[in-house]
N, C-alpha and C positions, 0 to 999 in steps of 0.2 A: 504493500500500500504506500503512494506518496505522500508525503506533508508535506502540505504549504504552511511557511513559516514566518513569522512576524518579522517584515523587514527588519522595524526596530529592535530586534533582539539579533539583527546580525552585524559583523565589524564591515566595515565598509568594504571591505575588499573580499567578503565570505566568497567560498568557492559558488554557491549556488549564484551570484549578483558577479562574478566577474564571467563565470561559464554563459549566463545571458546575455553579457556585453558581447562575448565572443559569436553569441549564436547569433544574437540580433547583425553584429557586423558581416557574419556570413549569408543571412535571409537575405540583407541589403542588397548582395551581391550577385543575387538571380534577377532573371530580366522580369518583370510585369506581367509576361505570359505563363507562367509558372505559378500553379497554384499555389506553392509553399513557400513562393518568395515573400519577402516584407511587407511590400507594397501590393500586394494582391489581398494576403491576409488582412490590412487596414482597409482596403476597399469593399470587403464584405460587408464589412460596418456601414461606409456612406462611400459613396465616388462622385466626385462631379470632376469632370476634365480642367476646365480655366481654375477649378480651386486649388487642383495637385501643384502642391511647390515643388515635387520631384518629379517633374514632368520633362523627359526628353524628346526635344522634335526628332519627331519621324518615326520611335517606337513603336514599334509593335503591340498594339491592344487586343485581349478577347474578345471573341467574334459576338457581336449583338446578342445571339441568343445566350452565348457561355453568363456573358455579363447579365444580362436579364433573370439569369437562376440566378448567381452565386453574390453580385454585386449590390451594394447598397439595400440589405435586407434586417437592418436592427430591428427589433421588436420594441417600442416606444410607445408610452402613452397607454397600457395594455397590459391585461394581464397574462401575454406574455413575454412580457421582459426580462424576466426571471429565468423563466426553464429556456430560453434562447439564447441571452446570452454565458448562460452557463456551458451550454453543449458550443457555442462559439469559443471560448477559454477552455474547453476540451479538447477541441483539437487544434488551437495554437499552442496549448502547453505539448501536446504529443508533439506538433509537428519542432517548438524549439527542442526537447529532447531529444528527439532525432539527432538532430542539426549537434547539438551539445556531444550524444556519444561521438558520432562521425567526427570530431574536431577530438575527440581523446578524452572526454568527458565521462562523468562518474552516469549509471544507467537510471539511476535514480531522481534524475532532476526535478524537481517542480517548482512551478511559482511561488515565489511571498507575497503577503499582503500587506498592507498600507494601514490599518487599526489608527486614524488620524482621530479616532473617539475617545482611544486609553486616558480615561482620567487618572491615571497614577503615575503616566510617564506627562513630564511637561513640555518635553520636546516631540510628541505626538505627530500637531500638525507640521512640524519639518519636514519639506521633501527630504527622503532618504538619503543619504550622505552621498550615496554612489550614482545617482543620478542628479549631484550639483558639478561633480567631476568633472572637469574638460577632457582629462588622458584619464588612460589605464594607468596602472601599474607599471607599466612599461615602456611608458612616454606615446604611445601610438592615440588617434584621438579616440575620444569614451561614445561610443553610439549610445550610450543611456541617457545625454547631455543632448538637449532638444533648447536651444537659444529662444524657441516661441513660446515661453510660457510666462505667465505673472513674473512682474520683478521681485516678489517677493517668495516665489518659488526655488528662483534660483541665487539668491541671494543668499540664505537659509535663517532667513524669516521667517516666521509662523503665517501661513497659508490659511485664508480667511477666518473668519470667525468661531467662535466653539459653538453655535447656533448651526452652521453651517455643516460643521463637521460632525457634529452631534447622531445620535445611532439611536437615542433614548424613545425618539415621538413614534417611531417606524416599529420599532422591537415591544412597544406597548399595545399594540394594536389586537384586536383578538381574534380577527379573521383576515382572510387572505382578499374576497373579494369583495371589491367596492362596491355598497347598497346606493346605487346617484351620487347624490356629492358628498355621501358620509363616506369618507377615505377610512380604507382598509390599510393593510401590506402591501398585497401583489397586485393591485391595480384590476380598472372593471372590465366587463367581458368584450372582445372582440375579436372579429377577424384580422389576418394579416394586418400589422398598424407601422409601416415604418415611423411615423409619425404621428403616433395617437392622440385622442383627446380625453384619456381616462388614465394616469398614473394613480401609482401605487403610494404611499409613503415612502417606502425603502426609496422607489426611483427620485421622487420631487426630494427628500433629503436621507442619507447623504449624496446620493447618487447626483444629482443633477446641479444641488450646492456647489458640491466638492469639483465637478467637472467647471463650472464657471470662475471658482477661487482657483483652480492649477492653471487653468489657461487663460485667466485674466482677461481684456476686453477684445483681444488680439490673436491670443495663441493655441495654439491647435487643440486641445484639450476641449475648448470652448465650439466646437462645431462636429458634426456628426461627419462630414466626407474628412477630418485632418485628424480627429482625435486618437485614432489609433497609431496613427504614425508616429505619434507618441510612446516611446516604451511605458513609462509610468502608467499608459492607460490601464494595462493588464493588470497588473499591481493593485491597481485601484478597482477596478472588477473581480479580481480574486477577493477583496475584501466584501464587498457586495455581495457575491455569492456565498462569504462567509457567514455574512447577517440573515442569510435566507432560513441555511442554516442552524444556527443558532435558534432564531425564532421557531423555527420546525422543534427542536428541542426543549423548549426554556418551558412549554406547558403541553399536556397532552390534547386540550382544542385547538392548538395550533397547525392548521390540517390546511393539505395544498387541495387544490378543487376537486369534487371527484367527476363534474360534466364531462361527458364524455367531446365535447367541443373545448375543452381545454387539454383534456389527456390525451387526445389522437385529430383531433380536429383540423390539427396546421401542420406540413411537416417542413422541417426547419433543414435546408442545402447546405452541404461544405464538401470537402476535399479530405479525404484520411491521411494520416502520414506516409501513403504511397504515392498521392495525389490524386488517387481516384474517385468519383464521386460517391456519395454517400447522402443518408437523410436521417433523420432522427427524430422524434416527436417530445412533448412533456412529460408522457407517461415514462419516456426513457431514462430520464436525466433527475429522476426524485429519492432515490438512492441510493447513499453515495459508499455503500459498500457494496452495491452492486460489482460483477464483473466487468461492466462496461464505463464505469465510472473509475472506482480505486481507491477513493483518495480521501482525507480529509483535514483540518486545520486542528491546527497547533496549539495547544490550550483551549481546545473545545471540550464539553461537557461530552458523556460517551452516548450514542444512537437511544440505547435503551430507556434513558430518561422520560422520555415518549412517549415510553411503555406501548401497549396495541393496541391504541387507540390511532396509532400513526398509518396505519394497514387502511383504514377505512378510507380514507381520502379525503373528506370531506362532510359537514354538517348541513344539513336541510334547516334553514334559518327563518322561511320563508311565512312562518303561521307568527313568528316573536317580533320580525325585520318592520317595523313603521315607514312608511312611503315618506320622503322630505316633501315638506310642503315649503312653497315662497311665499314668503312674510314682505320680502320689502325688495325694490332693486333702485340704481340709479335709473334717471329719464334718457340719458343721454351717456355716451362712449365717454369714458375721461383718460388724458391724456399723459402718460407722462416721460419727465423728461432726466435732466441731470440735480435739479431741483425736488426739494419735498414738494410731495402734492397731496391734497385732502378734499374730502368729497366728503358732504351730508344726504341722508335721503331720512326718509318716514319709512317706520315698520308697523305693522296693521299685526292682526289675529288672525291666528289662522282658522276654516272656514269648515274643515275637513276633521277626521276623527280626534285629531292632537287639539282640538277643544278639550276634550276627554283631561289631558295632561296638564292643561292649564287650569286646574280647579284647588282651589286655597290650598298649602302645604298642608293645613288642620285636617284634611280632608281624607289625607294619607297617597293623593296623587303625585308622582314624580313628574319633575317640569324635564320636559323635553331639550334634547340636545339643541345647542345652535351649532351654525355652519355659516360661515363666510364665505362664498366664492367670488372667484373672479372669474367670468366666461370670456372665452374669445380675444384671449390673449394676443396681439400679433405686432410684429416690428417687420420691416420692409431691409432691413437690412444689418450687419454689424458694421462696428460693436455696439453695443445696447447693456446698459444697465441691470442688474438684480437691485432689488426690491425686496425691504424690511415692510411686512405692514404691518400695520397698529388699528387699536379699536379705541374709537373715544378718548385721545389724550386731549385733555383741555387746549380749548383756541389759544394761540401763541403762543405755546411753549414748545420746548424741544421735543420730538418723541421718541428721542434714542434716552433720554432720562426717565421713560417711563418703560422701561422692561418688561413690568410684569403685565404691561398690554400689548406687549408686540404677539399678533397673532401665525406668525411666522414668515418664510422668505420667499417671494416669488425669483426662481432664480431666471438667469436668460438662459439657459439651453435647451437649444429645442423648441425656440419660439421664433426664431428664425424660417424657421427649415418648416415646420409648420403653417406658416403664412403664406406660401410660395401658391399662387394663381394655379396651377398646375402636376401640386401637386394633390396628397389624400384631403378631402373634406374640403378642396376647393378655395386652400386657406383660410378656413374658419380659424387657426390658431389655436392656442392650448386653453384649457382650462384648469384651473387651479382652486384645493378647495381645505380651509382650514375648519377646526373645531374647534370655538371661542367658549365652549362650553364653561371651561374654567373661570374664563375671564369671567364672562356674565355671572357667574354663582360668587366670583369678588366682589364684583362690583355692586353685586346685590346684598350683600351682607355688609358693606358700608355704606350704604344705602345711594350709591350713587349708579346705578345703573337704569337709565330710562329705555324703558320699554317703545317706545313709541318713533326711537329717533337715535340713529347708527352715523356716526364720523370716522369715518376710515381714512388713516394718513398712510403714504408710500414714502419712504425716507430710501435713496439711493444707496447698496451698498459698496462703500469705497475702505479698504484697507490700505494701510501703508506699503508701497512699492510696485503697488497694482498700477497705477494709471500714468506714469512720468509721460509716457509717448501720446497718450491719446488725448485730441485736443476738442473734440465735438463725439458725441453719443446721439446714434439715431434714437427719437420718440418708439417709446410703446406705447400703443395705445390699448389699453382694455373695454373691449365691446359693451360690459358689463358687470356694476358691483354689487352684488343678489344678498341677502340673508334666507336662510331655510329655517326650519324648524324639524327635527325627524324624533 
């Protein structure tokens, strides 16, 4: 069995982080037509032609159809981003292994992860030492050193915020799939979604945070056709697939779908370490002491934890699950830019059965969840901003002083890529959905929480080392700022 192993717990120069410089410098080294080269593996992820910065005139591309199976097929927005990009980290770890024995390497290699969450290491969010490196060990230059990333990535600075980076909102969660805008884990049901409009927690944080703080407003980490061509990506998807994981462990409801449109419904194209094609589905990729899997992380909790209740697949929720109903939205799109922005609207009662929930606490009725979303997320171009929002910080003051009402981050990735005329949903753009629950049960127990009237502020987020180069951020606009009730 492999382990993948906490970068942070290896010396910069570990055999497993310098055998990958050497494998990644060898993948480099095959042409673009080669499944198992570098730049073929990154393009399964996203490809667009004018965006490749390694792009040589007159090269040789796969044939329209080859690209049409195996290129630009992430699963985004969806629940399944999870069992896809895991079986995609399945066979890039096989295929660097390979690459690693063939060069004189131990048979055993696998990926580390990135754990940018540990609260008890405080150098956490450090990029990994071995990827600030310009050279090896040997003077030769380090292909794990990617110049496009945050200036505070490669600096070794702390990469964005512990909000950002944070594991806690995702891994609390008690089910995998999204009931509308009450967010789950694994994000709601869809067909194929290279760019969906239903994430999961885990994706919208840390997944999607962490992908905008490494590649800052510029660098390849921050877009879906460059991010893999990033080594660090892997690293940071081995961590993600760790959280899946983990949550599958940490309670026995912690159960992946058992729909048979999730377990076999979509099958996910690649290349095996011979190069030849291959398919794979969800149902394949949920076991990871499976034979076809192997592997598992490093200071994890052991399978059994689970217990057999993990066999089942999934909980039929559907007679307990309350429909969200809309209480309040803005009139109009609001705009925003590099600047804070804030927006008022009116919240009504709702009309539908969560009447029922809304009757005196004396009564013995439990008040209904809120949910904040934002619909129809969409920007026209990068770089573009992430976004702190907040619930109700009093007019004129700061709302990064007010913490304990930030209702969490809308990050930029994938709102790009999501807007495009041409592509899925026509760029309708992402949708984003927090649960202010807490906040409101504050707010109400100091007695400042009105019912009747929601101020949402968007506070840009900007850390140190992130922005020296960038002199103008295209507008996001969001189509829509909704309150629910579920």
């Amino acid at each position: 069995m492999r382990i993948r192993r906490n970068v942070h717990n290896l010396p910069v120069w570990d055999p497993i982080l310098l055998w990958y410089a050497k494998a990644v410098r060898a993948m480099q080294g095959r042409p673009l037509v080669d499944p198992l080269s570098w730049r073929y593996q990154a393009a399964i992820h996203g490809y667009i032609r004018a965006s490749d910065p390694l792009q040589i005139p007159g090269e040789t591309l796969p044939s329209a159809v080859q690209q049409a199976t195996f290129w630009s097929r992430c699963q985004h927005g969806s629940w399944f981003f999870l069992p896809w990009h895991r079986a995609y980290l399945l066979y890039f770890e096989r295929t660097v292994a390979a690459t690693v024995v063939s060069l004189g390497g131990p048979a055993d290699w696998a990926l580390p992860y990135w754990n940018y969450a540990d609260l008890t290491n405080p150098d956490a969010r450090r990029m990994p030492a071995a990827f600030q490196q310009q050279a090896l060990p040997d003077g030769s230059p380090n292909p794990l050193f990617i110049p496009r990333r945050s200036g505070a990535a490669n600096a070794n600075q702390l990469v964005g915020s512990p909000g950002q980076a944070s594991d806690a909102s995702c891994l609390g969660k008690p089910l995998f799939e999204n009931n509308g805008v009450v967010v789950q884990f694994g994000g709601g049901a869809t067909g194929f979604a290279h760019s969906g409009r239903v994430p999961g927690e885990c994706e919208r944080i840390p997944h999607n945070t962490m992908h905008g703080a490494i590649g800052g407003p510029t660098g390849w980490m921050s877009a879906f056709e460059t991010a893999a061509l990033d080594p660090i990506f892997w690293v940071h998807h081995s961590n993600i697939d760790r959280l899946w994981e983990l949550w599958r462990r940490s309670a026995t409801t912690h159960l992946d779908p058992a729909a048979p449109a999730w377990e076999t419904g979509l099958s996910f194209d690649f290349h095996d370490v011979s190069g030849n094609p291959t398919s794979i589905r969800a149902v394949d990729v949920t076991d990871l002491t499976a034979p076809l899997l192997d592997y598992d992380y490093e200071g994890m909790p052991p399978a059994a934890v689970a217990g057999p209740l993990a066999a089942v697949g999934g909980l039929d929720m559907s007679d307990a699950t309350p429909v969200p109903e809309l209480v309040g939205a803005t009139a109009a799109p609001v705009t925003l830019s590099a600047n804070p922005t804030h927006v008022s609207f009116a919240v009504g009662e709702p009309a539908g059965p969560l009447t029922l929930a809304l009757a005196p606490a004396e009564a013995g009725a439990a008040a209904p969840s809120v949910h904040l979303v934002l619909e129809n997320v969409k920007a026209s171009r990068f770089p573009i901003e992430s976004y702190e929002v907040y619930v109700n910080v009093p007019a004129g003051q700061d709302a990064a002083q007010f913490p304990q009402l930030m209702a969490g981050i809308l990050p930029q990735f994938g709102i790009v890529e999501a807007s495009q005329a041409d592509g899925e949903h026509g760029g309708d753009g992402i949708n984003c959905s927090f649960d202010i629950t807490g906040i409101r049960d504050a707010l109400r127990a100091e007695g400042s929480w009105n019912a009747e009237d929601l101020r949402v502020s968007f506070l840009p987020c900007r850390y140190p080392g992130d922005y020296e180069e960038v002199i103008e951020m295209a507008p996001v606009e969001v189509g829509r700022v909704s309150l629910y009730y579920a």
